[in-house]
PAVOZA-934528 format. One line per field, with one value per residue (C-alpha): x, y, z. Coordinates in steps of 0.05 Angstrom, whole numbers. Example, Ala and Ser with C-alpha at 12.3 -4.5 7.8 and 13.67 -1.06 7.14 Angstrom:
2
c1	c(246_273) $
c2	c(-90_-21) $
c3	c(156_143) $
! end
This chain:
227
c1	c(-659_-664_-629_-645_-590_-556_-552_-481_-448_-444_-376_-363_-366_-296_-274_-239_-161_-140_-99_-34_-65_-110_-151_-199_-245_-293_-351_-354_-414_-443_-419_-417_-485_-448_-369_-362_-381_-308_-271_-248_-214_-192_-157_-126_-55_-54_-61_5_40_14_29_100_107_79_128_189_140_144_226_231_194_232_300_254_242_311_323_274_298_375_361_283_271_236_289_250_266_235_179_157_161_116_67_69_41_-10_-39_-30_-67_-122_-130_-142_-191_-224_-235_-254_-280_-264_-320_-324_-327_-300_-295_-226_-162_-127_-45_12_52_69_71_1_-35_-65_-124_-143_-217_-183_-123_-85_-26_18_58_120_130_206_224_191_183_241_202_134_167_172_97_57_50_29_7_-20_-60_-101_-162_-163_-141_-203_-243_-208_-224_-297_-287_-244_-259_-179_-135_-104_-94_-116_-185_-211_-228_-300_-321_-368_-343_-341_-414_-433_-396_-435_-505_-476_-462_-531_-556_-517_-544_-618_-612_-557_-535_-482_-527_-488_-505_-468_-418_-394_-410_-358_-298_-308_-292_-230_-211_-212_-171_-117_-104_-95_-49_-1_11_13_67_105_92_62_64_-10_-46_-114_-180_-238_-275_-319_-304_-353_-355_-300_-269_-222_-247_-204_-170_-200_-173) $
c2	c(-2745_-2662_-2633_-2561_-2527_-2511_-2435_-2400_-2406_-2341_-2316_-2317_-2239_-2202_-2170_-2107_-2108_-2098_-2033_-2031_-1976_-2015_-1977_-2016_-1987_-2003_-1955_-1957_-1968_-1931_-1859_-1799_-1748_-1690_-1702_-1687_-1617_-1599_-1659_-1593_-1569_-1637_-1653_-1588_-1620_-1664_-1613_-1570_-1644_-1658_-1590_-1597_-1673_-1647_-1592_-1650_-1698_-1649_-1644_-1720_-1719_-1685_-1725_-1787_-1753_-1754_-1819_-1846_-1819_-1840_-1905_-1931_-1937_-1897_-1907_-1951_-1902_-1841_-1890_-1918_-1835_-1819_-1868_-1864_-1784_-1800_-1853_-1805_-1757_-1807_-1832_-1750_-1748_-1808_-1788_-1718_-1690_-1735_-1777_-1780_-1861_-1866_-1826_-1854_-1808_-1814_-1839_-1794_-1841_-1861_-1931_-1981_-1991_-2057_-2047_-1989_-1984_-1963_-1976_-1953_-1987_-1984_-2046_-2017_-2013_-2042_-2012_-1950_-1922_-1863_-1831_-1821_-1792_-1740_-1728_-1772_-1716_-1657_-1684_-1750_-1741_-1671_-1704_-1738_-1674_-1643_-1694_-1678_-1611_-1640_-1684_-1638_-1568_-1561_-1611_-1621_-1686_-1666_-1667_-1599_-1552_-1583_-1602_-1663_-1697_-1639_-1634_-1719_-1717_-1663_-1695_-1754_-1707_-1683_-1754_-1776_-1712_-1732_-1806_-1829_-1871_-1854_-1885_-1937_-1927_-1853_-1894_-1938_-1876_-1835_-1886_-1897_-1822_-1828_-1886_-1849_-1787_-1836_-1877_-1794_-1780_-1833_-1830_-1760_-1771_-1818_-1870_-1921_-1924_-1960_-1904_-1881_-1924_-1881_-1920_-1915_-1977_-1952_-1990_-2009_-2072_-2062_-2099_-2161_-2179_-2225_-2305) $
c3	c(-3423_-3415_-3471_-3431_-3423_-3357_-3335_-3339_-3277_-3229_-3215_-3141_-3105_-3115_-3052_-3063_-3060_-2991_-2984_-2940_-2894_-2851_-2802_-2760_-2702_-2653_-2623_-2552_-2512_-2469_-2493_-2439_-2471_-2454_-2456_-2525_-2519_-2481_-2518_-2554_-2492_-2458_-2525_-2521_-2504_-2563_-2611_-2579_-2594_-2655_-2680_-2664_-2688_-2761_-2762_-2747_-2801_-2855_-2843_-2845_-2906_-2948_-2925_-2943_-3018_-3026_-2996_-3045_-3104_-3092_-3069_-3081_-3003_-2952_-2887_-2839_-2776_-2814_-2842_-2769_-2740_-2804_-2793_-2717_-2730_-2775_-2719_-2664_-2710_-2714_-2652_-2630_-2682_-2659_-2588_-2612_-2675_-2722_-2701_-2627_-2636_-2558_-2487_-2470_-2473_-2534_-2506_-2522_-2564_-2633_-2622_-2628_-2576_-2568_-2526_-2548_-2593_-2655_-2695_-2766_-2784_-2851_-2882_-2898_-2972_-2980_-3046_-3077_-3138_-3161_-3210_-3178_-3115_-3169_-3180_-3138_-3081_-3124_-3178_-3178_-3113_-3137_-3147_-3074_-3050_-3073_-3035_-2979_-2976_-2981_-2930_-2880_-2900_-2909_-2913_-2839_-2810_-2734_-2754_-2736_-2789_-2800_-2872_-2887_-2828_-2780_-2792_-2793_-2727_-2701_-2715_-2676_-2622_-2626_-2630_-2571_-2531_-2548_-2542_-2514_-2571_-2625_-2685_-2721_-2795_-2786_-2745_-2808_-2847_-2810_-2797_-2878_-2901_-2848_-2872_-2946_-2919_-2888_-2945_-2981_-2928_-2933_-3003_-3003_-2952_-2994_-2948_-3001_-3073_-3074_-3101_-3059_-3085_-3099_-3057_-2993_-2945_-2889_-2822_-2769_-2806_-2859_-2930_-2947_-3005_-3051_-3040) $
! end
């Protein structure tokens, strides 16, 4: 009979904690070689909107600090409106510069849109924390902040002021030009920084309490939680 002994048992793979800002997207195939060089212009309109809806989102904001600190809950009208702009946001930045993942017009409207390549979504938080609505936004989130400016160039949700991901998108502009094909590696690469600047946004908005992972889940899917 072996006395040998039996090797310790491997834990099974963790899965990192699913976040409640869930941003999933798919690249479209075939891509247009030359539309994204006016995508500036044709997405023109959705920056006058967008520039408006952020003015009314910073306004809501600040009822929803107050809301939170009185009471412990974000109101559910001003949380929907809040996340709504951040996914209109997105979806501009996904037809244009912020990676340029698909040649069909972004909608003009807060609400999800099912059949549309790419979605972000926020489970609303219920209750909320009364004292870090006190620091959370200025305080807690500087380092993220200074990724963002990495990542964007300036912090500004529409996606336009360049930075790391200005530039990524670019070479897949470049590689869609020369090839026809928006490579896929950059792809994940570039829905994973947006995905890192969204989860920022929302708790810098006060729209979560789950604070930002520093953490780079690259590709379209979003990571699951561990069973």
């Amino acid at each position: 009979m072996s006395t040998k002994p039996l090797p310790p048992a491997v834990p099974p793979a963790m899965s990192p904690p699913a976040h409640p800002a869930r941003l999933t997207a798919v690249l479209d195939a075939p891509l247009s070689r030359w539309l994204w060089l006016v995508k500036w212009l044709l997405a023109f309109p959705h920056y006058v909107v967008l520039f408006f809806l952020w003015v009314a989102f910073v306004g809501t904001s600040v009822v929803a600090f107050f809301a939170i600190l009185l009471t412990g809950r974000y109101p559910r009208p001003l949380f929907d409106f809040g996340t709504g702009v951040l996914r209109w946001s997105w979806r501009v930045g996904y037809y244009a510069y912020g990676t340029l993942g698909t040649d069909r017009y972004p909608p003009f409207t807060l609400a999800d849109v099912p059949d549309y390549p790419t979605h972000w979504d926020l489970a609303y938080p219920g209750r909320l924390s009364r004292g870090l609505v006190l620091v959370k936004w200025w305080l807690l989130a500087i380092p993220h902040y200074l990724v963002l400016g990495f990542l964007l160039g300036d912090v500004q949700a529409t996606w336009v002021t360049g930075g790391l991901i200005g530039l990524l998108t670019l070479c897949a502009g470049v590689a869609l030009a020369a090839t026809g094909h928006y490579p896929r590696g950059l792809f994940d690469l570039v829905v994973g920084l947006n995905r890192w600047v969204l989860r920022v946004a929302a708790y810098a908005a006060l729209l979560t309490d789950v604070y930002p992972p520093f953490r780079l889940d690259q590709g379209g899917g979003e990571p699951e939680a561990a069973p």
